[in-house]
C-alpha positions as CSV (number, residue, x, y, z in Angstrom):
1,X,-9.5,-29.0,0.3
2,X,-11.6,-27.8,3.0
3,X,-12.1,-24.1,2.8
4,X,-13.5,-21.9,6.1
5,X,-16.0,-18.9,5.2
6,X,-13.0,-16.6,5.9
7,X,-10.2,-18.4,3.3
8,X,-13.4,-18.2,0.9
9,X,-13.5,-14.6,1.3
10,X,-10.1,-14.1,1.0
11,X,-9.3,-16.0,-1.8
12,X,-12.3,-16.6,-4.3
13,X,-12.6,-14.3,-7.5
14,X,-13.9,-10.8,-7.0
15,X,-14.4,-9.3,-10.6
16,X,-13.7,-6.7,-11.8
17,X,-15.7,-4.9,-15.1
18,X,-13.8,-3.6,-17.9
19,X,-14.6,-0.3,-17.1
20,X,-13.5,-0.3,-13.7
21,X,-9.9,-1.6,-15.1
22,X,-10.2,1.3,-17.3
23,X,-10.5,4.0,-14.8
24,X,-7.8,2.7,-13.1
25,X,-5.7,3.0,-15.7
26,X,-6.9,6.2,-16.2
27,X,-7.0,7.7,-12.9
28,X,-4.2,6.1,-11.0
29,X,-6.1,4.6,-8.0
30,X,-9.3,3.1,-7.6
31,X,-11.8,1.9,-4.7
32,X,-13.8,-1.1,-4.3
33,X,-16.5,-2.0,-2.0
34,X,-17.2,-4.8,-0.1
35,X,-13.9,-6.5,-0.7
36,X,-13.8,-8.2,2.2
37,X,-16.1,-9.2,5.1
38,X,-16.3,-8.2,8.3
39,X,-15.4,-11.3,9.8
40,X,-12.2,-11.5,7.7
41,X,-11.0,-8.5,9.0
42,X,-11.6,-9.2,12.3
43,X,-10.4,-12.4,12.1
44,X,-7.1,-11.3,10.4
45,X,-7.3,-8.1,11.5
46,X,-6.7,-9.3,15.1
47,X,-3.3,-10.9,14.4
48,X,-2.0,-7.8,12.6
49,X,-2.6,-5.9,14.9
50,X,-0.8,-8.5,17.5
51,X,2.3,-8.8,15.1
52,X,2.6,-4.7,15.1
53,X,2.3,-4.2,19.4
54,X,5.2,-6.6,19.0
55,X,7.0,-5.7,15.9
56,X,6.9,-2.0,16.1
57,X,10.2,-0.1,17.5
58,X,9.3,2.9,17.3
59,X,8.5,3.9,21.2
60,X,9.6,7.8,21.1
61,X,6.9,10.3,22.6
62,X,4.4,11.4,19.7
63,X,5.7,15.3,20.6
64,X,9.4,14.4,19.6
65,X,8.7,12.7,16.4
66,X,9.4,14.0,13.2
67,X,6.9,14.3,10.6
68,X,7.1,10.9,8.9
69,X,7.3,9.5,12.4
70,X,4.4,11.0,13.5
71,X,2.4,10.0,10.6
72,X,2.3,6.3,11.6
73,X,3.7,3.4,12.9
74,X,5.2,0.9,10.6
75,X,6.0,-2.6,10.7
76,X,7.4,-4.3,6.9
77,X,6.8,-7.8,6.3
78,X,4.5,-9.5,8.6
79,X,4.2,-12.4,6.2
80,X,7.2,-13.4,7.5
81,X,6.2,-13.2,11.4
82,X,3.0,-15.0,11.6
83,X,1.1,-17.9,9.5
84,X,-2.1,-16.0,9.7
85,X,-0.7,-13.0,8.5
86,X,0.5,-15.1,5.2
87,X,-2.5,-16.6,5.0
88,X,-4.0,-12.7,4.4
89,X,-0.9,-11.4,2.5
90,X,-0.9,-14.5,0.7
91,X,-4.9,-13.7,-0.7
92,X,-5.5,-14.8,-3.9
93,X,-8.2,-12.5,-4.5
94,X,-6.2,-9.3,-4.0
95,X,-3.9,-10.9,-6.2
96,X,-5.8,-11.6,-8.7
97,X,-7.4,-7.8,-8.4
98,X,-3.5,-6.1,-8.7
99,X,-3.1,-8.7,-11.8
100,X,-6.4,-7.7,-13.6
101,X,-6.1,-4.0,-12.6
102,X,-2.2,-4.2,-13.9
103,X,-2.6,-6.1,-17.0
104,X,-0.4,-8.5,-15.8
105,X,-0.2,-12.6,-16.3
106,X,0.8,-12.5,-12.7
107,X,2.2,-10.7,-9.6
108,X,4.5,-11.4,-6.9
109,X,5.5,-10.0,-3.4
110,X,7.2,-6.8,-3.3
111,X,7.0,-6.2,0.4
112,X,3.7,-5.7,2.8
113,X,3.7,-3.1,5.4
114,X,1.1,-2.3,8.0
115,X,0.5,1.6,8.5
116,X,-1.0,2.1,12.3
117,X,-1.7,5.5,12.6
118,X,-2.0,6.2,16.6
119,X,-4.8,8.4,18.0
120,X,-3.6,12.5,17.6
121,X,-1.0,10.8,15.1
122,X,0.0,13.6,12.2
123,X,-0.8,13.5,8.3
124,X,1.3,11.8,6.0
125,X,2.6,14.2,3.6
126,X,2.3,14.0,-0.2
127,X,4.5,11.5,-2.2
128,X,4.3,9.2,-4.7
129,X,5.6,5.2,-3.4
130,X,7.3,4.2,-6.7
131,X,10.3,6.9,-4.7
132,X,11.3,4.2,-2.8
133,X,11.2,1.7,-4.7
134,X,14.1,-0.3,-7.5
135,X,11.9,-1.4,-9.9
136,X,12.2,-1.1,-14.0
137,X,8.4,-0.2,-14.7
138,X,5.2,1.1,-13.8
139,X,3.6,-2.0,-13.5
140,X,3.8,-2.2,-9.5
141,X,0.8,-1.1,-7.1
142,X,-0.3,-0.8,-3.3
143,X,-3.6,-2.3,-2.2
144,X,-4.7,-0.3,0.9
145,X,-6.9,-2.0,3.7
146,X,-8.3,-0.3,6.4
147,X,-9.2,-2.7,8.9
148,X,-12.0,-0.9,10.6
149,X,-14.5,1.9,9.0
150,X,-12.3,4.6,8.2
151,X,-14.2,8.0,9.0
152,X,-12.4,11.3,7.5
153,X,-11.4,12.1,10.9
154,X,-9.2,9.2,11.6
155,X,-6.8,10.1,8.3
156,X,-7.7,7.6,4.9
157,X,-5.8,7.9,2.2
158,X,-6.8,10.6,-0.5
159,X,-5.8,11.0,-3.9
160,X,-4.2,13.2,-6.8
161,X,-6.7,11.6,-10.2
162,X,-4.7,11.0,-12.6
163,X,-1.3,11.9,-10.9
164,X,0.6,8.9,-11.8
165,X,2.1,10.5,-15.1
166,X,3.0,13.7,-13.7
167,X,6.8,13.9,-12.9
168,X,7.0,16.9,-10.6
169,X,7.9,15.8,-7.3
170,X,9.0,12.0,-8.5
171,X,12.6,12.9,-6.8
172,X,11.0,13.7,-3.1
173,X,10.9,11.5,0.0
174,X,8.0,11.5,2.5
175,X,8.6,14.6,4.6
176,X,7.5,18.3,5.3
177,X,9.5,19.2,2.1
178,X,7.4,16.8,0.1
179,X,4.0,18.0,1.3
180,X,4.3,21.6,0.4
181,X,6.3,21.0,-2.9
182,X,4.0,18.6,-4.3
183,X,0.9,20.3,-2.6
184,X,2.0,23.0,-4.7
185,X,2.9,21.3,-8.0
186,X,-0.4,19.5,-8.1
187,X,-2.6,22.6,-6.9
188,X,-0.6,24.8,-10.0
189,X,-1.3,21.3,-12.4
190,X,-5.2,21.7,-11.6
191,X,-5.0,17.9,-10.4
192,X,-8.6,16.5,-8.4
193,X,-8.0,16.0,-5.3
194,X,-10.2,12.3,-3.8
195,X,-11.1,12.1,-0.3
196,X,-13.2,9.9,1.0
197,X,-14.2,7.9,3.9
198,X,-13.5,4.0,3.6
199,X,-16.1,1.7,4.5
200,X,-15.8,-1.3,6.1
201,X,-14.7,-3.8,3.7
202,X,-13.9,-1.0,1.1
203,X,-10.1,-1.1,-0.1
204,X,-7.9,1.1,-2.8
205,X,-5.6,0.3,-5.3
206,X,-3.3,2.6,-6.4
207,X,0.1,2.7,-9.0
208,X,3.6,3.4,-7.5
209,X,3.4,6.8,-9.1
210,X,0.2,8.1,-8.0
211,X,0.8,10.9,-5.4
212,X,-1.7,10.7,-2.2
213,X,-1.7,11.6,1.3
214,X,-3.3,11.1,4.4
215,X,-4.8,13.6,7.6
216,X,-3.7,13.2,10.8
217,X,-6.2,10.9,13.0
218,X,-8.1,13.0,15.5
219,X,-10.1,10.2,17.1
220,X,-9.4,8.0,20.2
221,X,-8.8,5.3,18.2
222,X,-6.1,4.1,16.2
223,X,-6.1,3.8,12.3
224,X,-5.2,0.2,11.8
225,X,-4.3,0.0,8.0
226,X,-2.2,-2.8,6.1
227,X,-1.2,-2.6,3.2
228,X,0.3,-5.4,-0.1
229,X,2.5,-4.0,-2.5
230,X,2.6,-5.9,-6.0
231,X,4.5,-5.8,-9.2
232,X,4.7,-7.5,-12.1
233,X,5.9,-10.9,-11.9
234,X,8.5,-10.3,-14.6
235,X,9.6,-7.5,-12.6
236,X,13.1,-6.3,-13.2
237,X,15.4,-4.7,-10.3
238,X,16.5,-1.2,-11.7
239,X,20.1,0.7,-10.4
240,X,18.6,2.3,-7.3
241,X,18.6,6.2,-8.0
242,X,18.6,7.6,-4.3
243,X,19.9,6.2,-0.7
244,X,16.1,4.6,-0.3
245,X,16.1,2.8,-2.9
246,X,19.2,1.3,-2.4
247,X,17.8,0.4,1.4
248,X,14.8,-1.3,0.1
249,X,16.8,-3.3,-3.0
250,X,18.8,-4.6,0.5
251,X,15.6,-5.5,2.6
252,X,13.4,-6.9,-0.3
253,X,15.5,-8.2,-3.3
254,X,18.6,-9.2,-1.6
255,X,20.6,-10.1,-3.5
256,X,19.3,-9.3,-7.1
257,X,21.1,-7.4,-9.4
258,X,20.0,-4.4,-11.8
259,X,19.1,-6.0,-14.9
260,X,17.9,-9.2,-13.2
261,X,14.2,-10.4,-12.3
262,X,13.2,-10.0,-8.8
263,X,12.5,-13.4,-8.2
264,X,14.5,-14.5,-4.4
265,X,12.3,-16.6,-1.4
266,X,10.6,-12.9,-0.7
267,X,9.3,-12.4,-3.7
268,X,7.5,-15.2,-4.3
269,X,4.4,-15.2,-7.0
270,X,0.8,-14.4,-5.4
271,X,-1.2,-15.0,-8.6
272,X,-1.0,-15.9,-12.2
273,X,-3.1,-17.3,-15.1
């Protein structure tokens, strides 16, 4: 099989050292350089961006937004919409990276989601993804990839270290409430606080239960940003605890009952060994 410079840089081995998987583990989120090339992104990066003008239903003027719609615009499984979208989602060497950074044989497709935050669009609050989500363990992450150099000004992601064990604010959903509660928790918990630009190329990986944020973006430019979320590929569904659970067991496990693997045509396996 014939590969192009851009499949090759999307799906040949990046690896990782053991001590890199360790501070993962450790710290709840971790970024790596040079993960993908500039051409990739551009390459891919132009049909995601496509898919979202077209996708994206949310039209209302940024000053009559809420807070969570102000914080971006979001369009759920692209995979779905366009080849050359799947061809990205479908990368073998994020895969791979979620597996080897989750000590797992595998992982499969929980959902992918790209996170377009518009120029003057509004922080994301504090929250933890694992919220929203039915799943049975920890074992689930969220690779983020900016697809353009990410300066502080435009709003990257920034993290609590070593938040993903800390249970305060677990029960909140994105929203004004969320940022000053857990703003609060994790300033009285003495948590570090990450923030950092993203180069181009650089992406993060973080667990369902680390807590992060995001500024507002005060540049002319958007903040194109998409975003895989793995788990385990022995992943069980869990009895969804709260109404957006029970909205995202519907749109990406139809079907599945608690108990039961998560294993229908959208979750299909990405990697395993």
């Amino acid at each position: 099989m014939h590969f192009s410079s851009k499949d090759l840089d999307i799906h040949t081995p990046y690896e990782l050292s053991d001590k890199q998987i360790a501070a993962f583990k450790t710290n709840g989120f971790i970024k790596l350089q040079n993960v993908l090339s500039a051409d990739a992104l551009d390459h891919y990066g132009m049909e995601i961006t496509h898919k979202v003008l077209e996708l994206n239903a949310l039209h209302t003027p940024m000053e009559a937004r809420d807070t969570y719609q102000k914080a971006f615009l979001q369009v759920t499984n692209l995979w779905r919409q366009s080849e050359i979208v799947k061809a990205f989602v479908f990368s073998k060497r994020l895969a791979k990276l979620a597996a080897d950074l989750l000590k797992t044989d595998g992982v499969r497709m929980y959902h992918d989601q790209a996170l377009y935050k518009e120029p003057d669009g509004g922080f994301t609050p504090w929250h933890a993804d694992q919220y929203y989500w039915p799943l049975a363990s920890e074992k689930a992450c969220t690779v983020w990839i900016p697809l353009q150099r990410t300066s502080l000004d435009m709003g990257p992601l920034y993290f609590a270290a070593k938040s993903h064990h800390f249970p305060d604010g677990r029960d909140l959903k994105i929203s004004d409430e969320s940022e000053e509660k857990i703003k609060a928790a994790l300033a009285a918990a003495e948590f570090e606080i990450i923030q950092e630009p993203f180069e181009l190329g650089e992406v993060s990986f973080h667990y369902g239960w680390t807590f992060h944020r995001a500024g507002p973006n005060i540049t002319p430019l958007p903040r194109k940003v998409m975003t895989i979320i793995y788990m385990d590929k022995d992943m069980r569904l869990k009895a969804s605890e709260n109404e957006n659970q029970q909205i995202d067991r519907d749109a990406f496990c139809p079907g599945v009952q608690p108990g039961a693997l998560i294993n229908t045509e959208l979750n299909p396996i990405l990697y395993q060994r």
